[in-house]
One Martini backbone bead per residue (centre of mass of N, CA, C, O) as a GRO file, in nm:
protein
  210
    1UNK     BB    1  14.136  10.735  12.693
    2UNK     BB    2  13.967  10.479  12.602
    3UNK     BB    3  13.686  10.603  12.643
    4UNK     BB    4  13.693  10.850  12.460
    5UNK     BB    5  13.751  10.661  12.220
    6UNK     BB    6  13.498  10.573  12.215
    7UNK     BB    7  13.295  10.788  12.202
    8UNK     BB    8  13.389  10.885  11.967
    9UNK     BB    9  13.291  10.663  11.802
   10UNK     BB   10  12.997  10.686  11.818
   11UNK     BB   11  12.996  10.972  11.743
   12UNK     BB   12  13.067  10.921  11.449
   13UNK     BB   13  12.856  10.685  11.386
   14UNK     BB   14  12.617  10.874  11.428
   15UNK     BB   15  12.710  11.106  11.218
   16UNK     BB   16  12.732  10.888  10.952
   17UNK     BB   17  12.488  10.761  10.916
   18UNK     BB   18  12.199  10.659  10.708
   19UNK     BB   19  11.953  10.768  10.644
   20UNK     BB   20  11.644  10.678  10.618
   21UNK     BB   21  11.400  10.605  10.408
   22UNK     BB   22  11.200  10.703  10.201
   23UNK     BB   23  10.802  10.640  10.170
   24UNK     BB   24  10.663  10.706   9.988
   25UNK     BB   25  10.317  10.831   9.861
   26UNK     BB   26  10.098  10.895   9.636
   27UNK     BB   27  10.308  11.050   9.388
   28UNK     BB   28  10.156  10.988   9.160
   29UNK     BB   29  10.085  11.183   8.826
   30UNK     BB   30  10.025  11.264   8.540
   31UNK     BB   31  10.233  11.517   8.527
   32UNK     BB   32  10.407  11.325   8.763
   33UNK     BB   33  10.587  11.048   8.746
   34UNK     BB   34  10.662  10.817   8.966
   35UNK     BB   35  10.900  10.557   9.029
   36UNK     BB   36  10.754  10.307   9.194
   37UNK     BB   37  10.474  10.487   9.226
   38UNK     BB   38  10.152  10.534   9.312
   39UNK     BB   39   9.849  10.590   9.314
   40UNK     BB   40   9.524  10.736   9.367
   41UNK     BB   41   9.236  10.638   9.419
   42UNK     BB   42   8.917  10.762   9.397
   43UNK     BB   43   8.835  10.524   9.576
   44UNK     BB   44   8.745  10.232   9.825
   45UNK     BB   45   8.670  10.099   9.536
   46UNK     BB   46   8.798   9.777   9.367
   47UNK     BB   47   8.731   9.755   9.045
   48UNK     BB   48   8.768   9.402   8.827
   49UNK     BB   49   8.941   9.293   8.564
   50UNK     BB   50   8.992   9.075   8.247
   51UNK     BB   51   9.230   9.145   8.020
   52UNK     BB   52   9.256   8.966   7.767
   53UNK     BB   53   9.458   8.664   7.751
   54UNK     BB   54   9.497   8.358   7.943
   55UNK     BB   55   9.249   8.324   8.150
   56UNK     BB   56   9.266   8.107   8.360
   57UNK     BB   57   9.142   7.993   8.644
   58UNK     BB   58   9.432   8.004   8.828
   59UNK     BB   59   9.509   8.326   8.712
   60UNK     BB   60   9.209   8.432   8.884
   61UNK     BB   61   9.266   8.282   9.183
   62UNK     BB   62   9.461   8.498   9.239
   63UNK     BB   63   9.373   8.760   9.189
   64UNK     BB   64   9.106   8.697   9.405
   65UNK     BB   65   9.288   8.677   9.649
   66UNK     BB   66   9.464   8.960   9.655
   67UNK     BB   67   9.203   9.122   9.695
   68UNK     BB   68   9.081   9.004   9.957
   69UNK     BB   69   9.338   9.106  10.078
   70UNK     BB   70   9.285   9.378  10.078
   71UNK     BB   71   9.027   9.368  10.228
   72UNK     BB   72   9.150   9.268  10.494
   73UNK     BB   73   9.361   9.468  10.553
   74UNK     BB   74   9.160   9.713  10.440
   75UNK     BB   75   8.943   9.937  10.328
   76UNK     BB   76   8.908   9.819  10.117
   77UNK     BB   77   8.668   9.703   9.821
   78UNK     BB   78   8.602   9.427   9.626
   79UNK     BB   79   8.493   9.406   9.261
   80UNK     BB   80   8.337   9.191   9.022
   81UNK     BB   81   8.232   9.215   8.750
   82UNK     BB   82   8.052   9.151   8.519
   83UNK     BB   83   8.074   8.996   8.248
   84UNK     BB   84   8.316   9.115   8.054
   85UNK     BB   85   8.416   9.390   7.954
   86UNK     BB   86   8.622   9.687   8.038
   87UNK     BB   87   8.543   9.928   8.177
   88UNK     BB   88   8.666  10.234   8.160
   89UNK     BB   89   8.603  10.259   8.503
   90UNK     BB   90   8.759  10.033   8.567
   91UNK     BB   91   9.023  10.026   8.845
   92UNK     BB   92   9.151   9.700   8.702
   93UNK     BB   93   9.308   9.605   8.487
   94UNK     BB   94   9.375   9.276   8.397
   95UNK     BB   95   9.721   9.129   8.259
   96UNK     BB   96   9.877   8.966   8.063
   97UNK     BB   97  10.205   8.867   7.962
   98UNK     BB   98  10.489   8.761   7.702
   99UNK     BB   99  10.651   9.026   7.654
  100UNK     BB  100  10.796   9.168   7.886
  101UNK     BB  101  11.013   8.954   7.948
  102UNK     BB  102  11.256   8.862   8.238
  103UNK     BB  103  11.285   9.116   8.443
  104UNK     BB  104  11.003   9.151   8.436
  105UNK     BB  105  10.708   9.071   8.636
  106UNK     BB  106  10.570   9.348   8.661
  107UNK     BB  107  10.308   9.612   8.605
  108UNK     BB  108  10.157   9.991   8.673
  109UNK     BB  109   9.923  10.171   8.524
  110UNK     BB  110   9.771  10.505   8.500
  111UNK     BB  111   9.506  10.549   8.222
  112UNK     BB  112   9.242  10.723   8.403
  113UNK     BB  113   9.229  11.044   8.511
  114UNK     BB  114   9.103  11.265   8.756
  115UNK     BB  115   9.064  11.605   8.891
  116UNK     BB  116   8.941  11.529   9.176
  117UNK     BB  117   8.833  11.740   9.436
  118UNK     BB  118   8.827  12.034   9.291
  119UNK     BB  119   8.796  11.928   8.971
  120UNK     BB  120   9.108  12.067   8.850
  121UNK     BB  121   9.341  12.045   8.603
  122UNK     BB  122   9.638  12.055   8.707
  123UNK     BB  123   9.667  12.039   9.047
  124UNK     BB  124   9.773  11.809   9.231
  125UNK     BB  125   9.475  11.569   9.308
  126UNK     BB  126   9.459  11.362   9.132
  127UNK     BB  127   9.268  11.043   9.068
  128UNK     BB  128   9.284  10.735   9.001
  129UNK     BB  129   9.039  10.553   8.776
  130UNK     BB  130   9.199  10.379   8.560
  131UNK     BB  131   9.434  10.058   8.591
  132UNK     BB  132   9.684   9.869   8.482
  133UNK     BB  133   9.789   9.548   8.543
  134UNK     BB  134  10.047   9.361   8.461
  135UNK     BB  135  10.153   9.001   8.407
  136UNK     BB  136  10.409   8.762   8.395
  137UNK     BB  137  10.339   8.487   8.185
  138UNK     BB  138  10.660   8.371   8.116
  139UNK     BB  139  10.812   8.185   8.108
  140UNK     BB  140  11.031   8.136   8.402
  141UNK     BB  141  10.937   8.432   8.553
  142UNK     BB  142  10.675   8.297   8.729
  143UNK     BB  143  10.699   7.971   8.878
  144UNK     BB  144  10.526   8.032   9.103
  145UNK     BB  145  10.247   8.096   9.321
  146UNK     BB  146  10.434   8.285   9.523
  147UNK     BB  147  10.552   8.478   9.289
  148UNK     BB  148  10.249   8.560   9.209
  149UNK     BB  149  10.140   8.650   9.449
  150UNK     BB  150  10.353   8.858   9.495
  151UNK     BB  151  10.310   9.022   9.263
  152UNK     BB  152   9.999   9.109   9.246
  153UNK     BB  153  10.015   9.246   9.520
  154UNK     BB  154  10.211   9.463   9.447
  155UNK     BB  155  10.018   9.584   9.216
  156UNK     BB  156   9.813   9.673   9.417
  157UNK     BB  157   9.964   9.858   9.569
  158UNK     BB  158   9.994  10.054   9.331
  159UNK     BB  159   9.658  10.090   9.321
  160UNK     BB  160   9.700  10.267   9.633
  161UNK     BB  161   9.999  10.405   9.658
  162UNK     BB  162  10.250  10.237   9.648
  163UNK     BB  163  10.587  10.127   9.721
  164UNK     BB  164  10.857  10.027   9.635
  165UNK     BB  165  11.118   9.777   9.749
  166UNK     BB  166  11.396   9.744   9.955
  167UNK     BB  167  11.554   9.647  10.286
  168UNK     BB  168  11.721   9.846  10.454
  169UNK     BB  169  11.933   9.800  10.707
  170UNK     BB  170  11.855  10.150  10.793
  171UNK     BB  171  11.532  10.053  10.806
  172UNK     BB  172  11.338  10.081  11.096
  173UNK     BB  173  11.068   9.998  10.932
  174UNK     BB  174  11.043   9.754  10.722
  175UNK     BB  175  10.866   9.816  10.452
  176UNK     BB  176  10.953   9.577  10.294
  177UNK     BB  177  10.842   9.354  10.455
  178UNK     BB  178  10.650   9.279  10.167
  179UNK     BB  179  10.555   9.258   9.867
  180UNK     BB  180  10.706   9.536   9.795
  181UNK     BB  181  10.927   9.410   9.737
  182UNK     BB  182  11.196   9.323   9.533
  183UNK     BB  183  11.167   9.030   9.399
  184UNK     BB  184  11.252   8.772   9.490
  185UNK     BB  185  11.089   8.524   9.740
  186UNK     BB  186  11.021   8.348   9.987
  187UNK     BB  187  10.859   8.135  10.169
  188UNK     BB  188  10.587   8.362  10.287
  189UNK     BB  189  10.317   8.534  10.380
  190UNK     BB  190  10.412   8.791  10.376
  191UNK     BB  191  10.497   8.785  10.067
  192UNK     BB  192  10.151   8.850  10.019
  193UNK     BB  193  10.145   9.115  10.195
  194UNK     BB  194  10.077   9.398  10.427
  195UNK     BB  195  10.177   9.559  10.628
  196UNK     BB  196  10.117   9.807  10.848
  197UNK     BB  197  10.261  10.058  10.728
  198UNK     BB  198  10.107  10.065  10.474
  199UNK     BB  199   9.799  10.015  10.563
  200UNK     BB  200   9.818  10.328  10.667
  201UNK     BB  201   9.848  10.459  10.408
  202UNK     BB  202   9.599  10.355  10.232
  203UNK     BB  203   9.400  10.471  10.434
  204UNK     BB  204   9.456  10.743  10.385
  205UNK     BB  205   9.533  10.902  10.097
  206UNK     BB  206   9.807  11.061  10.164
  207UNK     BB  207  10.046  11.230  10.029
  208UNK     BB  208  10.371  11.137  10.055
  209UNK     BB  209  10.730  11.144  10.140
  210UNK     BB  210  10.732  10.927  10.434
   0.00000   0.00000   0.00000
């Protein structure tokens, strides 16, 4: 009798377990913005520039850091345009604000999408030409540099197509211990970095639902 209730207990354990998250990816679209989910960008290429102001050598230092990081991490490479304005199609506008509040640490947003591969407006295959990511360089708000590293790596995250998030207990992929997880992490390069898992989205181009 107690081995049967031992059994019904796992099996019932097992029946109502909380199926894993799905890790979204590139499934930003003009037309059809999904939360928390980046866009795919046009090529292989994430040319970046410094827009606006308050860009210390220390704050271009960072994020000089994380470009060079998706360098080596993945299949992209990093270019870093000729002094001056960003121009219309440079792949990643970086902004400094202190508008921002104190909830918000960064955002990324594509400024300005291409037909994709067919050609053709509004068919769902969309590929971000050129996007915006802002870092919150308000006082108070990102303490120190790993806090800052973690946040930068996050949104370049956003601009090759990967999805935030915290890491679920029932989630045995556990997408997010690396940068793209949300909010304060401890200190630990991990959270300066991307995954296997994230790394192999990066690579494919392919928006998932999965």
């Amino acid at each position: 009798m107690r081995l049967v209730a031992v059994a019904a207990g796992l099996l019932a354990s097992l029946t109502f377990a909380a199926p894993a998250q799905a890790d979204a990816f590139g499934l930003d679209l003009p037309n059809d913005l999904v939360g928390g989910v980046g866009g795919i960008p046009d090529n292989f290429t994430h040319t970046y520039c410094f827009d606006g102001s308050g860009w210390t050598s220390e704050w271009q230092n960072l994020v000089h850091g994380r470009m060079a990081n998706l360098d080596t991490q993945t299949s992209y490479t990093d270019l870093f345009p000729q002094p001056g304005p960003c121009a219309n199609i440079t792949d990643v506008w970086f902004q400094l604000s202190t508008t921002m509040g104190t909830s918000t640490r960064g955002d990324y947003e594509c400024r300005l999408w291409n037909n994709g591969p067919d050609g053709k407006p509004d068919s769902g295959d969309e590929r971000c030409e050129s996007a915006i990511i802002r870092i919150n360089s308000r006082a108070g708000v990102l303490t120190d540099d790993q806090e800052r590293r973690k946040t930068i790596c996050h949104e370049i995250g956003h601009s090759v197509g990967l999805k935030h998030g915290n890491n679920p207990a029932n989630n045995t992929n556990h997408e997010y211990n690396d940068c793209m997880k949300n909010g304060t992490v401890p200190d630990g390069n991990i959270w300066r970095q991307y995954n296997d898992h994230h790394v192999d989205h990066a690579n494919s181009r392919t928006p998932s639902e999965s």
